[in-house]
mmCIF file of the N, C-alpha and C atoms, coordinates in Angstrom:
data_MODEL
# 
_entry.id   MODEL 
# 
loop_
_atom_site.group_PDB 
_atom_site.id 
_atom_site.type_symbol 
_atom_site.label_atom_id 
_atom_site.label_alt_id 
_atom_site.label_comp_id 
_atom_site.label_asym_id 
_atom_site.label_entity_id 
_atom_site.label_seq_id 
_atom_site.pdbx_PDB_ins_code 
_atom_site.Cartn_x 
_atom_site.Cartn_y 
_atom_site.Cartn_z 
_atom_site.occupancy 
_atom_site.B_iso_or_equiv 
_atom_site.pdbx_formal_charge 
_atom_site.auth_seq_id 
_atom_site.auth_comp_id 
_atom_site.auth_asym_id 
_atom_site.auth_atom_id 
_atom_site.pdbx_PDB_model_num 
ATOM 1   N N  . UNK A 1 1  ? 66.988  113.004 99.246  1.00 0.00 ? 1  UNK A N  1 
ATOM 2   C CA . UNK A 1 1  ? 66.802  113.499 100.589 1.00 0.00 ? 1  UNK A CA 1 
ATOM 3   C C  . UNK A 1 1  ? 67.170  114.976 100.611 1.00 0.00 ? 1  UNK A C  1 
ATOM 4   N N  . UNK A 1 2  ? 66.164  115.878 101.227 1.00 0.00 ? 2  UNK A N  1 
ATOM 5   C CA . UNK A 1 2  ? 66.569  117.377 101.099 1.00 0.00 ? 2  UNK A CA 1 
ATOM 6   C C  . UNK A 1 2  ? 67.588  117.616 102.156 1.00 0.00 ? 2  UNK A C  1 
ATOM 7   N N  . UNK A 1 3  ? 68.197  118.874 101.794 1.00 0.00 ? 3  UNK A N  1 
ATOM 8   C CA . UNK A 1 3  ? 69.379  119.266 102.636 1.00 0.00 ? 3  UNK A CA 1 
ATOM 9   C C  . UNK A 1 3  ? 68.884  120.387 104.191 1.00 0.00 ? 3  UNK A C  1 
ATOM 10  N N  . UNK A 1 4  ? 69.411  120.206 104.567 1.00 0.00 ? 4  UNK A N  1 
ATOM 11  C CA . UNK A 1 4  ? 68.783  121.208 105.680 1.00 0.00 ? 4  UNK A CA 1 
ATOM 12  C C  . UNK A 1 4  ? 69.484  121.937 105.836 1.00 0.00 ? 4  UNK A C  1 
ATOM 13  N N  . UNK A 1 5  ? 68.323  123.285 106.090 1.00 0.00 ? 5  UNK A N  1 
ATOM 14  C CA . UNK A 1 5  ? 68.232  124.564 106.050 1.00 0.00 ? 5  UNK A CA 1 
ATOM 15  C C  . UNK A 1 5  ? 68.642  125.144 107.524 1.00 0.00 ? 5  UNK A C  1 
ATOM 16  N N  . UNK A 1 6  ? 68.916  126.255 107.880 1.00 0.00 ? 6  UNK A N  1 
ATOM 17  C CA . UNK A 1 6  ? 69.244  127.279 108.366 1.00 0.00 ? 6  UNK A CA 1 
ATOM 18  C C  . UNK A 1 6  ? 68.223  127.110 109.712 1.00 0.00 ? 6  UNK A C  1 
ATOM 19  N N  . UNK A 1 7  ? 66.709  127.299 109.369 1.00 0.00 ? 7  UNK A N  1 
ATOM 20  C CA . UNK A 1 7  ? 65.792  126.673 110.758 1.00 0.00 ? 7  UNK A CA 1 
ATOM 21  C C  . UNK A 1 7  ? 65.889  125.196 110.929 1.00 0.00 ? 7  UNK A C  1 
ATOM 22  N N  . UNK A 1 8  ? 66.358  124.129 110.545 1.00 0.00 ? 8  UNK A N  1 
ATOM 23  C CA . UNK A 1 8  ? 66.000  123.136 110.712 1.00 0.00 ? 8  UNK A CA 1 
ATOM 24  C C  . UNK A 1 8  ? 67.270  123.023 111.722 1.00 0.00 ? 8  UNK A C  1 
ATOM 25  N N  . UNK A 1 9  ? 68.821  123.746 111.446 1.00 0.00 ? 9  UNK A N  1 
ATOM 26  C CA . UNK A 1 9  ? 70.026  123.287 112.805 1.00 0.00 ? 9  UNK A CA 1 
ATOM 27  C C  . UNK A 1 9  ? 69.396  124.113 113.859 1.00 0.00 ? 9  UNK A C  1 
ATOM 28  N N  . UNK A 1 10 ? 68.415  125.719 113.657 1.00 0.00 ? 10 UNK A N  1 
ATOM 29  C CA . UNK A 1 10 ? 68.551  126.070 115.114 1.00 0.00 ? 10 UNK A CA 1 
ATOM 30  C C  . UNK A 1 10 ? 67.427  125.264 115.953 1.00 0.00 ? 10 UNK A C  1 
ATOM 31  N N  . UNK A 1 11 ? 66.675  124.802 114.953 1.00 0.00 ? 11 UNK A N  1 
ATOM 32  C CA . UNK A 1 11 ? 65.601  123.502 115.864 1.00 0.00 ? 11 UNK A CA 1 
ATOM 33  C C  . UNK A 1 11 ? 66.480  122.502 116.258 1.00 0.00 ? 11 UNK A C  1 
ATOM 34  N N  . UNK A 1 12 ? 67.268  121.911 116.275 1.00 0.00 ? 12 UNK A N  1 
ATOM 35  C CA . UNK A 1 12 ? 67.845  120.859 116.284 1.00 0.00 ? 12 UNK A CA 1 
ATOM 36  C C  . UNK A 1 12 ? 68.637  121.600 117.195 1.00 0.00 ? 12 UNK A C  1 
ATOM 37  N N  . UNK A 1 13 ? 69.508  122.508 117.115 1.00 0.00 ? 13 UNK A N  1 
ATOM 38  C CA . UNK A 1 13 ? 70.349  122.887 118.494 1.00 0.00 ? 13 UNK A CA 1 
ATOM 39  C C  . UNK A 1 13 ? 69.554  123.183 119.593 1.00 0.00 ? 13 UNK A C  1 
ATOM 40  N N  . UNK A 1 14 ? 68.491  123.886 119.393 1.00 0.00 ? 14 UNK A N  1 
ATOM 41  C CA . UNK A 1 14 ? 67.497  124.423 120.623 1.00 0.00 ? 14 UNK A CA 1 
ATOM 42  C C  . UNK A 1 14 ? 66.424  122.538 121.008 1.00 0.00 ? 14 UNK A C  1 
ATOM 43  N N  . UNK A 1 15 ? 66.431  121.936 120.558 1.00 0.00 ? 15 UNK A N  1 
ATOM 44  C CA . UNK A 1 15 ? 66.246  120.635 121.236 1.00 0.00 ? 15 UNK A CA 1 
ATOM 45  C C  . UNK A 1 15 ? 67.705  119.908 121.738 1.00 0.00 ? 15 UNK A C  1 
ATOM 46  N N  . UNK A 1 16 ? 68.639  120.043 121.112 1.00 0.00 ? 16 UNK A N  1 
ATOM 47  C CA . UNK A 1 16 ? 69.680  119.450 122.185 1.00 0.00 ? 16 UNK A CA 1 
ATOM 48  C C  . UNK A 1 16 ? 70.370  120.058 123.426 1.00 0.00 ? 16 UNK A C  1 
ATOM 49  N N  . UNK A 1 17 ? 69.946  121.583 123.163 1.00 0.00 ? 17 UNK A N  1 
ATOM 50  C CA . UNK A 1 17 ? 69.834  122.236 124.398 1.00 0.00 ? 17 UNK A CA 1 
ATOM 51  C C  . UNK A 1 17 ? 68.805  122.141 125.574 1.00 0.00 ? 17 UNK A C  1 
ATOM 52  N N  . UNK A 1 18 ? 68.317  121.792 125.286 1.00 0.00 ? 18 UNK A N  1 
ATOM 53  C CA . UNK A 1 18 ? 66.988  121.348 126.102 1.00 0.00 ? 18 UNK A CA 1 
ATOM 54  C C  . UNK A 1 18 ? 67.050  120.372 126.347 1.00 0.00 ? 18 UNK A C  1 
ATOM 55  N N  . UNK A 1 19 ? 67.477  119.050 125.976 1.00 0.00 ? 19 UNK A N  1 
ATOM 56  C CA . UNK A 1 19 ? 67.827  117.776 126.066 1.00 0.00 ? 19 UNK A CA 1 
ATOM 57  C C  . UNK A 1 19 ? 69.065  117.370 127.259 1.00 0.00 ? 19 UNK A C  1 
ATOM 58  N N  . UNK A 1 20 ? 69.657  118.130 126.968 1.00 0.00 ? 20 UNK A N  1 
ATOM 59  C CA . UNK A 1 20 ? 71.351  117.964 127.640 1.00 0.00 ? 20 UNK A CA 1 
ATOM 60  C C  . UNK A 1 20 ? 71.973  118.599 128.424 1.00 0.00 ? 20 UNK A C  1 
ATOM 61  N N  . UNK A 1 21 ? 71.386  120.332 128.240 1.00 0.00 ? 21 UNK A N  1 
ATOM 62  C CA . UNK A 1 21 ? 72.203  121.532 128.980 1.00 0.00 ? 21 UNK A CA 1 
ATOM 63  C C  . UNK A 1 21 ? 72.898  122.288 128.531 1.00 0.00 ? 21 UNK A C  1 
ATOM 64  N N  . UNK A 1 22 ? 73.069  123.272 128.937 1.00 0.00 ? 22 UNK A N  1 
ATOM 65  C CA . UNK A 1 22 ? 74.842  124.157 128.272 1.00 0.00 ? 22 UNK A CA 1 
ATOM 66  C C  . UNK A 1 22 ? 75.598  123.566 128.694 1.00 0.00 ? 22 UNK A C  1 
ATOM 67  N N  . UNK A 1 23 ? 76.018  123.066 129.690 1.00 0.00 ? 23 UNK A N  1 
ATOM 68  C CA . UNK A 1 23 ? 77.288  122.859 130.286 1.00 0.00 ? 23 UNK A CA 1 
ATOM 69  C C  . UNK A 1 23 ? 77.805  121.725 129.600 1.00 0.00 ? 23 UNK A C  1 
ATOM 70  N N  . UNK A 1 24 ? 76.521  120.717 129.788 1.00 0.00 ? 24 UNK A N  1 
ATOM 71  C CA . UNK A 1 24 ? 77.027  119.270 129.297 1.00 0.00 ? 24 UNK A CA 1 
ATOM 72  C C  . UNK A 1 24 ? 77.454  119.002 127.822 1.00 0.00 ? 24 UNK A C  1 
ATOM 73  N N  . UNK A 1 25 ? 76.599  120.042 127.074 1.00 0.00 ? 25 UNK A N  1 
ATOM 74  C CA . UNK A 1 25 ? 76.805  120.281 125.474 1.00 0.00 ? 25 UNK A CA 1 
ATOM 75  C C  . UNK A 1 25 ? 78.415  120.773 125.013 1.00 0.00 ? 25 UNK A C  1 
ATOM 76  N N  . UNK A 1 26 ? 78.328  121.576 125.998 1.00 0.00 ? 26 UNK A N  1 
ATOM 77  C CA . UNK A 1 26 ? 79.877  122.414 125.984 1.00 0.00 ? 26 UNK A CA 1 
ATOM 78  C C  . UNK A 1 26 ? 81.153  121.178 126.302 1.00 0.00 ? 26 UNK A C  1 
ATOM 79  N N  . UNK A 1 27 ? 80.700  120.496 127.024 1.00 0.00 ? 27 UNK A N  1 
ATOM 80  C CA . UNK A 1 27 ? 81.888  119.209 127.182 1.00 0.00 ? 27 UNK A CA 1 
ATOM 81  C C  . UNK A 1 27 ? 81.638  118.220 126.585 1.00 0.00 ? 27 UNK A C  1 
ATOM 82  N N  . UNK A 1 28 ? 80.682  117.740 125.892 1.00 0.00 ? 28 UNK A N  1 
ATOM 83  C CA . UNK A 1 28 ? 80.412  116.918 124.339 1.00 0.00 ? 28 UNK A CA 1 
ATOM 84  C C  . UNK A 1 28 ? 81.116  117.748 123.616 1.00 0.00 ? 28 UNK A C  1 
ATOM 85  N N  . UNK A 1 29 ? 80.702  119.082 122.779 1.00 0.00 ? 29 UNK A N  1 
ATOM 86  C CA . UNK A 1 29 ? 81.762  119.791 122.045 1.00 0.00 ? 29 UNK A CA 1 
ATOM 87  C C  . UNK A 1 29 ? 83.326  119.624 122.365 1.00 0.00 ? 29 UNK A C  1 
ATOM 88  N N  . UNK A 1 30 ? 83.846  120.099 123.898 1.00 0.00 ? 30 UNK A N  1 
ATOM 89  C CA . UNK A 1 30 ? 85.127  119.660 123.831 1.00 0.00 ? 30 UNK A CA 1 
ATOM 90  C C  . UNK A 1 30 ? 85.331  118.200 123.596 1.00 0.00 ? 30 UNK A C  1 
ATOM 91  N N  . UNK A 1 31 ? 85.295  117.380 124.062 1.00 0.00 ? 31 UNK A N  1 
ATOM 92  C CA . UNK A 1 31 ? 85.552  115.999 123.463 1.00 0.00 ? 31 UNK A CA 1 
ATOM 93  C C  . UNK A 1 31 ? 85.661  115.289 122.566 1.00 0.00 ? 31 UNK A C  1 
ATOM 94  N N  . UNK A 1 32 ? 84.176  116.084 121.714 1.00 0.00 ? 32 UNK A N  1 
ATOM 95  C CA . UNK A 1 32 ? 84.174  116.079 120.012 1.00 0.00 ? 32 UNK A CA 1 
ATOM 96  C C  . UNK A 1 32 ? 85.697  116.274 119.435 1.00 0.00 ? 32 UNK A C  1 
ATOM 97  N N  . UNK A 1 33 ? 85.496  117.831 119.659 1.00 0.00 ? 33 UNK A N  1 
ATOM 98  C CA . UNK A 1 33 ? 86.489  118.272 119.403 1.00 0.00 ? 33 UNK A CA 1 
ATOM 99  C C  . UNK A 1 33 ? 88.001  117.440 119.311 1.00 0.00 ? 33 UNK A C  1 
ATOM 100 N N  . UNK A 1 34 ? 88.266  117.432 120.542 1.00 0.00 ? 34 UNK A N  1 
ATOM 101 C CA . UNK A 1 34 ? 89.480  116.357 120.844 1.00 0.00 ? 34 UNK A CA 1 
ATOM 102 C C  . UNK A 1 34 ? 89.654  114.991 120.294 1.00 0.00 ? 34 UNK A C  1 
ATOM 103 N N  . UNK A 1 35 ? 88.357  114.271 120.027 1.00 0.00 ? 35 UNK A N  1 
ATOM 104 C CA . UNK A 1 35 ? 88.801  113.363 119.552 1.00 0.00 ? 35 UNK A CA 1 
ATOM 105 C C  . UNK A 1 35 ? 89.169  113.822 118.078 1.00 0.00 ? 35 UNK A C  1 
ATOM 106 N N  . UNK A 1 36 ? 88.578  114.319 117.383 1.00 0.00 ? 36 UNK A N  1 
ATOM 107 C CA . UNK A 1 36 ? 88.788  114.524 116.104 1.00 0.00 ? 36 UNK A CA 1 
ATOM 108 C C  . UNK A 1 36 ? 90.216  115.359 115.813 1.00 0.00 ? 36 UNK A C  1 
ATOM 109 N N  . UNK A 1 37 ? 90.631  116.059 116.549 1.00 0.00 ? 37 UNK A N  1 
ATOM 110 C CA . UNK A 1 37 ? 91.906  116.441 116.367 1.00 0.00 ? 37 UNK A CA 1 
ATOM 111 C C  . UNK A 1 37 ? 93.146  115.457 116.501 1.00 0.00 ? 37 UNK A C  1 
ATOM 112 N N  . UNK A 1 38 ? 92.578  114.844 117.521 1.00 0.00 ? 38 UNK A N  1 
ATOM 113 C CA . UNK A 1 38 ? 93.494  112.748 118.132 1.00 0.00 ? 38 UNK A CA 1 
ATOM 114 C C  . UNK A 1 38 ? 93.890  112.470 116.600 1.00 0.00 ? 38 UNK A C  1 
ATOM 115 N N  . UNK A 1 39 ? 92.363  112.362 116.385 1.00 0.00 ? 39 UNK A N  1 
ATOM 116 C CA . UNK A 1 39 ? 92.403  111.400 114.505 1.00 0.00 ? 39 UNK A CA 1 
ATOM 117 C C  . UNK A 1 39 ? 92.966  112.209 113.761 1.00 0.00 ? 39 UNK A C  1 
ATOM 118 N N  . UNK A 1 40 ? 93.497  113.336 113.418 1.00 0.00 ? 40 UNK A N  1 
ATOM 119 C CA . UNK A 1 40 ? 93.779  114.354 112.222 1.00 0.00 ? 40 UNK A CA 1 
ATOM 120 C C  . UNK A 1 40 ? 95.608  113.716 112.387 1.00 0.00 ? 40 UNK A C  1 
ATOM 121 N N  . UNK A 1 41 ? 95.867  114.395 113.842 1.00 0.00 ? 41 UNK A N  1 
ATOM 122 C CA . UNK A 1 41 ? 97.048  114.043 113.890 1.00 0.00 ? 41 UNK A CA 1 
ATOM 123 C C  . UNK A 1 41 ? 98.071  112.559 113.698 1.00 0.00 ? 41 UNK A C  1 
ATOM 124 N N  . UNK A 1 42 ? 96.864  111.531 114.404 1.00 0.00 ? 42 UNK A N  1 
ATOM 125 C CA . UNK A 1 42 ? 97.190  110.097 113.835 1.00 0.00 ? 42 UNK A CA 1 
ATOM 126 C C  . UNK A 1 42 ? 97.734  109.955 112.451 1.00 0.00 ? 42 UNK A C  1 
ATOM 127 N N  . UNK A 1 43 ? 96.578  110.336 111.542 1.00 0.00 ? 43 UNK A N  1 
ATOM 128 C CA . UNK A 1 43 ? 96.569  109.824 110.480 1.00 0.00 ? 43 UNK A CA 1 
ATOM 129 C C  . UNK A 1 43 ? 97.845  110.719 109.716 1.00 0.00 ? 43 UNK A C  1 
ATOM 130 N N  . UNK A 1 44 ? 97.927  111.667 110.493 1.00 0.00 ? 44 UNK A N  1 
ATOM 131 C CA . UNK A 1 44 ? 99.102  112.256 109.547 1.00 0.00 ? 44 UNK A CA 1 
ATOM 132 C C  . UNK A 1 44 ? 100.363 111.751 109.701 1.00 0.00 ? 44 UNK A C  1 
ATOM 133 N N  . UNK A 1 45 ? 100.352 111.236 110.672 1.00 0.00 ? 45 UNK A N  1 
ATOM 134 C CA . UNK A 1 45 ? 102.094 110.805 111.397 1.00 0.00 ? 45 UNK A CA 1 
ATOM 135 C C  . UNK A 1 45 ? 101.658 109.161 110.541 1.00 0.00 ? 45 UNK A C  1 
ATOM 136 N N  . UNK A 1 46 ? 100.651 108.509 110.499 1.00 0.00 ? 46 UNK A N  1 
ATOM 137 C CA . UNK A 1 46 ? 100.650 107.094 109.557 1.00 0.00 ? 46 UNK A CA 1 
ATOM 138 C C  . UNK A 1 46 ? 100.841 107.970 108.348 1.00 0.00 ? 46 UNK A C  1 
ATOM 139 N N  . UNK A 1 47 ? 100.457 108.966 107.774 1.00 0.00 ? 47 UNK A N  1 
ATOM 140 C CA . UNK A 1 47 ? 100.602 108.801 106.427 1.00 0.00 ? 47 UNK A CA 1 
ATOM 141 C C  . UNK A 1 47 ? 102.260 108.958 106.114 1.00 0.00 ? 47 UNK A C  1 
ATOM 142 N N  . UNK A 1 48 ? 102.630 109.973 107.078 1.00 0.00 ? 48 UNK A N  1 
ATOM 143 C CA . UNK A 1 48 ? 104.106 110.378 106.797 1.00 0.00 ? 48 UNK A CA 1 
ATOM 144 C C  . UNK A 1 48 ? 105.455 109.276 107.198 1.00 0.00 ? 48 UNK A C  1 
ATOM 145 N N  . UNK A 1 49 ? 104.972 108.240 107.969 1.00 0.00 ? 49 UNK A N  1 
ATOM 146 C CA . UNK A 1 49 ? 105.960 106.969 107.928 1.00 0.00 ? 49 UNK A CA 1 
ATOM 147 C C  . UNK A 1 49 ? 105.882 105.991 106.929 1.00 0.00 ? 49 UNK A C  1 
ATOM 148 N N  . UNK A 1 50 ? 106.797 105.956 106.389 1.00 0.00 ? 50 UNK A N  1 
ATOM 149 C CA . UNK A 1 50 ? 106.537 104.812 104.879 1.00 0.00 ? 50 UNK A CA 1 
ATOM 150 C C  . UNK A 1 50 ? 106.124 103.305 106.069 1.00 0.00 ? 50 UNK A C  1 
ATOM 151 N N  . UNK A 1 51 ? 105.758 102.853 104.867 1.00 0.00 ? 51 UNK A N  1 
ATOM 152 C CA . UNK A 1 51 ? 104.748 101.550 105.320 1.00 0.00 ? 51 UNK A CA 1 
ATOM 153 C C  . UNK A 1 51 ? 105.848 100.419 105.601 1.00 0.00 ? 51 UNK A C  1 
ATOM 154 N N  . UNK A 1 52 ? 106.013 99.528  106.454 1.00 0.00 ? 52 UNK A N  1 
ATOM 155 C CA . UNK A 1 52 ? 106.705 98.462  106.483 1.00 0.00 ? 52 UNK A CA 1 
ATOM 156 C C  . UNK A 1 52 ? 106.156 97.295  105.622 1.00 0.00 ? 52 UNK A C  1 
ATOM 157 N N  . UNK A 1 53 ? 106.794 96.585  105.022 1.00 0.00 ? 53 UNK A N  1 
ATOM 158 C CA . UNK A 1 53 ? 106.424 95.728  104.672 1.00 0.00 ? 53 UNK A CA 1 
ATOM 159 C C  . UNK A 1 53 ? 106.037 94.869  105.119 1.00 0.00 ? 53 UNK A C  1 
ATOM 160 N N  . UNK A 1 54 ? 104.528 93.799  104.707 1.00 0.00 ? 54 UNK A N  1 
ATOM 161 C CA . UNK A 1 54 ? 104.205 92.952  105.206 1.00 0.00 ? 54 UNK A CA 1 
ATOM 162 C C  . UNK A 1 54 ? 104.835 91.509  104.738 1.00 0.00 ? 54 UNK A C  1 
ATOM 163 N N  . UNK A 1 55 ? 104.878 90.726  105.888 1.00 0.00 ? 55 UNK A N  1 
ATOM 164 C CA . UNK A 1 55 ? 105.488 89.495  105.480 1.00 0.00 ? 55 UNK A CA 1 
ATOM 165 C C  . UNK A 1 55 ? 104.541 88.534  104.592 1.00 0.00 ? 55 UNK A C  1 
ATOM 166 N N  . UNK A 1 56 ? 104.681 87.647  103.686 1.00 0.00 ? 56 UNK A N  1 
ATOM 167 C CA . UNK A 1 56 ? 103.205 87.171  102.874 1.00 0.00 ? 56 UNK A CA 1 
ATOM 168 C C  . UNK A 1 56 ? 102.768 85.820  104.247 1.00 0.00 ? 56 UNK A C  1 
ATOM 169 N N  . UNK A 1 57 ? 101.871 86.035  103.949 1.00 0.00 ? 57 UNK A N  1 
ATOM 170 C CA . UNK A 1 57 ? 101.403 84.675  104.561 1.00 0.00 ? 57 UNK A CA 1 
ATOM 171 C C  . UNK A 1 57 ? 101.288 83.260  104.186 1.00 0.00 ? 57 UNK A C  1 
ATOM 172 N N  . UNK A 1 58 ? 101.762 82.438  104.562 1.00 0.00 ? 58 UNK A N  1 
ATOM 173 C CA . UNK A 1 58 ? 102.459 81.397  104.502 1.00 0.00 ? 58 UNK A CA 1 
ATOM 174 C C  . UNK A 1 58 ? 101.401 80.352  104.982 1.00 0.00 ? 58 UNK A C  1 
ATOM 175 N N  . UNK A 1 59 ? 100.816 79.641  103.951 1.00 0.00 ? 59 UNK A N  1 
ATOM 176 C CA . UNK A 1 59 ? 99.664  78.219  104.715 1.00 0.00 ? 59 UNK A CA 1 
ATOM 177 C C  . UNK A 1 59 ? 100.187 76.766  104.100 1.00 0.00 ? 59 UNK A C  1 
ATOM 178 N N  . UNK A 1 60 ? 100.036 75.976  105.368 1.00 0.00 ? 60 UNK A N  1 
ATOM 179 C CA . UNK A 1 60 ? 100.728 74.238  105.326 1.00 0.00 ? 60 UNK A CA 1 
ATOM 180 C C  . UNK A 1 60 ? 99.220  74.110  104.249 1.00 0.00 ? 60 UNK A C  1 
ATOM 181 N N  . UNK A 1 61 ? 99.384  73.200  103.241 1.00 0.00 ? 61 UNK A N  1 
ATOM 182 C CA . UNK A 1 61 ? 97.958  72.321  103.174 1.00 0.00 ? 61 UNK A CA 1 
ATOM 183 C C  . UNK A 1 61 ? 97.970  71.458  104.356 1.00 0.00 ? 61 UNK A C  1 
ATOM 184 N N  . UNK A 1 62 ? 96.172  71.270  103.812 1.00 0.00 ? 62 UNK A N  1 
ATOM 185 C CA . UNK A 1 62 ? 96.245  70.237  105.244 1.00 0.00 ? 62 UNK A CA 1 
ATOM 186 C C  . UNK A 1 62 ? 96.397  68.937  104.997 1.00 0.00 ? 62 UNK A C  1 
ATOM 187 N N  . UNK A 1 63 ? 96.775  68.237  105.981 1.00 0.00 ? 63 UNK A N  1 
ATOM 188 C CA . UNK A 1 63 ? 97.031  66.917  106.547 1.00 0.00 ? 63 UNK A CA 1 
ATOM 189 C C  . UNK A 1 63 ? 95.834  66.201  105.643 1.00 0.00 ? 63 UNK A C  1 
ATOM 190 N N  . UNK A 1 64 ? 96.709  64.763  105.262 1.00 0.00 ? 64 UNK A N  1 
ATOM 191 C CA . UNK A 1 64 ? 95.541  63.875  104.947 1.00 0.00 ? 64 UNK A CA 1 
ATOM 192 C C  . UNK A 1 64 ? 95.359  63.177  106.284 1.00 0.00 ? 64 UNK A C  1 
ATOM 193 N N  . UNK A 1 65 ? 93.910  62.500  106.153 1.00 0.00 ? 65 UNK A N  1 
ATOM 194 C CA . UNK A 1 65 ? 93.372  62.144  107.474 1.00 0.00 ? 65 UNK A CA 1 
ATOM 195 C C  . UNK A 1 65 ? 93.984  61.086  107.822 1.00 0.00 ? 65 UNK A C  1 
ATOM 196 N N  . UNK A 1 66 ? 94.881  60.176  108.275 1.00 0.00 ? 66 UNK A N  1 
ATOM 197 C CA . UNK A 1 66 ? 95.534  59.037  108.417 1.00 0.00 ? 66 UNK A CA 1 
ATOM 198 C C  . UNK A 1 66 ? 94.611  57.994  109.039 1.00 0.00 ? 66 UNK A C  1 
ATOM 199 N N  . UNK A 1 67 ? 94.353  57.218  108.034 1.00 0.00 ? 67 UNK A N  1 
ATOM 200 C CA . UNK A 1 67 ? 93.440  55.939  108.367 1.00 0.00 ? 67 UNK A CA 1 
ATOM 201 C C  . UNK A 1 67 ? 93.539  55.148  110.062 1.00 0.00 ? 67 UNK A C  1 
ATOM 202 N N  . UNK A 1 68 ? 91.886  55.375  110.438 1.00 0.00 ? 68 UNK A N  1 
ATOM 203 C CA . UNK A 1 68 ? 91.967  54.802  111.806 1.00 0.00 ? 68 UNK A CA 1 
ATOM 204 C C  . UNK A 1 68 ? 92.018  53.450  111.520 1.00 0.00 ? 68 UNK A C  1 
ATOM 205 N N  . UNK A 1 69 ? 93.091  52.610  112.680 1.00 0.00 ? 69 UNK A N  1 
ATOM 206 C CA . UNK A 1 69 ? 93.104  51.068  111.859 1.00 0.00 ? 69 UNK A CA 1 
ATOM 207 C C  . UNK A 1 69 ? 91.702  50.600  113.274 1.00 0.00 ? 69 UNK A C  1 
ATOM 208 N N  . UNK A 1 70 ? 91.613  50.104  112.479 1.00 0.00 ? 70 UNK A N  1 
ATOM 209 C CA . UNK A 1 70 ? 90.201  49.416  113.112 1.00 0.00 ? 70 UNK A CA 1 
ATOM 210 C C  . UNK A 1 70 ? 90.152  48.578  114.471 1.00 0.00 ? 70 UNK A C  1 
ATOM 211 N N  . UNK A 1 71 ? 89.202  48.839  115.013 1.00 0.00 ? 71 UNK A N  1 
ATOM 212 C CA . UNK A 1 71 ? 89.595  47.664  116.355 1.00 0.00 ? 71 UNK A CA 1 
ATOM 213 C C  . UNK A 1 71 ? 89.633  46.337  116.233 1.00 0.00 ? 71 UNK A C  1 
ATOM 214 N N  . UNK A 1 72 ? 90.619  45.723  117.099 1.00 0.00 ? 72 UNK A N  1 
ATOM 215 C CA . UNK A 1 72 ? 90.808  44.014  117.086 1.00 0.00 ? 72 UNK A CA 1 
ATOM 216 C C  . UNK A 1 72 ? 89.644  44.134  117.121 1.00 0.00 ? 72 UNK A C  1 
ATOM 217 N N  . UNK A 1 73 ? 89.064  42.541  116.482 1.00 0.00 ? 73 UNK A N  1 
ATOM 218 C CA . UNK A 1 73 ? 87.716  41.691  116.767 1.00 0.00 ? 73 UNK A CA 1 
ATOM 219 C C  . UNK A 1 73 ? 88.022  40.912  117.948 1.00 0.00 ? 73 UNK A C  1 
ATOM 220 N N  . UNK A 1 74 ? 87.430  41.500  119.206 1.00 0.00 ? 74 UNK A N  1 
ATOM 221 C CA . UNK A 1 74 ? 87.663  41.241  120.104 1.00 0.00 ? 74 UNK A CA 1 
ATOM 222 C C  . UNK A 1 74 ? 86.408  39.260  120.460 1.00 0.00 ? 74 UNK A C  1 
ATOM 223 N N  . UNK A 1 75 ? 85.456  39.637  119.702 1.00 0.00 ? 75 UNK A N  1 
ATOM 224 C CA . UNK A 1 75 ? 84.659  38.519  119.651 1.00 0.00 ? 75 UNK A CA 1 
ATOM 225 C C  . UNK A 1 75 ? 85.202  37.167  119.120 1.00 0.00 ? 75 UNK A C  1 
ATOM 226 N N  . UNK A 1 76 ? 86.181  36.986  118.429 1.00 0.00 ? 76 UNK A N  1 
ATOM 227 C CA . UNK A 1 76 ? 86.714  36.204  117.561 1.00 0.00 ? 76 UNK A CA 1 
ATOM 228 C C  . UNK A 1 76 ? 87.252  34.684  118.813 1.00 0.00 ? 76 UNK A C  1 
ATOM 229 N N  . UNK A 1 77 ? 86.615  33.391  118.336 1.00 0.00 ? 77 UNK A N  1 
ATOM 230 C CA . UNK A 1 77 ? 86.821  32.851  119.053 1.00 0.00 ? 77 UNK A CA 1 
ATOM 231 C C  . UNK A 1 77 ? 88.637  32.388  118.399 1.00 0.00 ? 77 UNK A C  1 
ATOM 232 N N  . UNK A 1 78 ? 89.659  32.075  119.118 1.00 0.00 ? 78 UNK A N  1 
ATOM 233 C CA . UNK A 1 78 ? 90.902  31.454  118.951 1.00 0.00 ? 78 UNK A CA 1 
ATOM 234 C C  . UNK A 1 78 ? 91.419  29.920  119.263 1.00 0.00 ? 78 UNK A C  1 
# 
């Protein structure tokens, strides 16, 4: 897949300008922005707290099925 060139972002900016607005583009950019700075800082404060340990997980086997006892023969003459 070729890489794009120099006319191919100002086509692509001059259609999302046209698409969206200045104004509205300008507050997509801030938001962009912001979130991605959110994530920079996250990940740095996770990387810089050592990890707690996880507890292992712990599974019962399962249950054997405990035999249904069968119904009286209710037909049974006595």
């Amino acid at each position: 897949m070729p890489s794009m060139g120099g006319w191919e972002w100002v086509i692509l900016a001059l259609i999302a300008l046209l698409l969206f607005g200045g104004s509205r583009l300008a507050g997509i950019g801030k938001s962009t922005g912001k979130a991605i700075r959110e994530f920079k800082e996250e990940t740095a404060s996770l990387r810089s707290t050592p990890a707690e340990p996880v507890p292992p997980v712990t599974t019962t086997p399962p249950q054997a099925a405990s035999p249904v006892d069968p119904e009286p023969n209710t037909d049974a003459k006595t």
